[in-house]
C-alpha positions in Angstrom: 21.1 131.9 14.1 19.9 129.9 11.1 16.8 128.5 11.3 16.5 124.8 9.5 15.1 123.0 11.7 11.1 122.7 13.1 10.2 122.0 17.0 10.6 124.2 20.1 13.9 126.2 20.6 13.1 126.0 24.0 15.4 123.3 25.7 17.7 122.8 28.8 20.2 120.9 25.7 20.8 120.3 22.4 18.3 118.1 20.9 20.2 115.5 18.7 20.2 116.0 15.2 19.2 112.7 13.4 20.7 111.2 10.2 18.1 112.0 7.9 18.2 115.5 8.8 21.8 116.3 7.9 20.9 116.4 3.9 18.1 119.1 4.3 20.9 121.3 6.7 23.8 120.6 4.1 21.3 121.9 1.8 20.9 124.9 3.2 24.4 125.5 3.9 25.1 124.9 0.8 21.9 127.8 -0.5 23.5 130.2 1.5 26.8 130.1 -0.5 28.8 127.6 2.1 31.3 125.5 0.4 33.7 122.8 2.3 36.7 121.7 0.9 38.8 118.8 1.7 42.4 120.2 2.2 46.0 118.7 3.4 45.4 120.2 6.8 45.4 119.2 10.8 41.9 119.3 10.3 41.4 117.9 6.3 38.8 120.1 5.7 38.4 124.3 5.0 34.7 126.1 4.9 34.4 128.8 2.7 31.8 131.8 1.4 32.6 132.6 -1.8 36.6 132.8 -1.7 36.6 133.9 2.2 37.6 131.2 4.3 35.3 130.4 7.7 36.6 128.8 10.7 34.1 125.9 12.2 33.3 128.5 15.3 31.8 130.9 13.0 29.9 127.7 11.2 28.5 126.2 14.5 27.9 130.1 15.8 26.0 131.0 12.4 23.7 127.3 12.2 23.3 127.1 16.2 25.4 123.6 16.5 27.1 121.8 19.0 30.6 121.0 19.3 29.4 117.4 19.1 26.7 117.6 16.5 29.2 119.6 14.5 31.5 116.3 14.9 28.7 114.5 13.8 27.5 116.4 10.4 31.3 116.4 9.2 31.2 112.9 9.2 28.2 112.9 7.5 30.0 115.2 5.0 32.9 113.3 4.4 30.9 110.2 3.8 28.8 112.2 2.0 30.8 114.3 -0.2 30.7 112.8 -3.6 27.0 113.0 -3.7 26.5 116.3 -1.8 26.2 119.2 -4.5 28.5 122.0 -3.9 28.4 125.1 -6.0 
């Protein structure tokens, strides 16, 4: 699991991730090569390394997220995706 964010890991539940920290996680998402696209789909959106695509398990296995704060940081992203620098 990806390590981006500081306090204990030691918790009986997810601690909520607040606004201002979806930037610095998008961030290093995108470092690590992460890409998300938005795409005429069920879902309207397809995560990819490189040219491999990534289903949103693998995403929220790989950065330790919640179904919910996965919810949450894709709305951020669509919101978000004009200013968000992908590579």
């Amino acid at each position: 699991m990806r390590q981006w964010r500081s306090g204990s890991k030691q918790s009986l539940w997810a601690r909520p991730i607040r606004e201002s920290e979806f930037p610095s996680l998008v961030k290093q998402m995108v470092d690590d090569g992460l890409v998300c696209v938005l795409v005429e789909t069920s879902k309207g959106y397809q995560w990819y390394i490189q040219d491999y695509p990534l289903p949103p398990s693998s995403i929220k296995q790989v950065w330790g997220l919640t179904d919910n704060q996965f919810r949450r940081l894709m709305d951020w992203v669509f919101v978000n995706m004009d200013v968000i620098q992908w590579e």
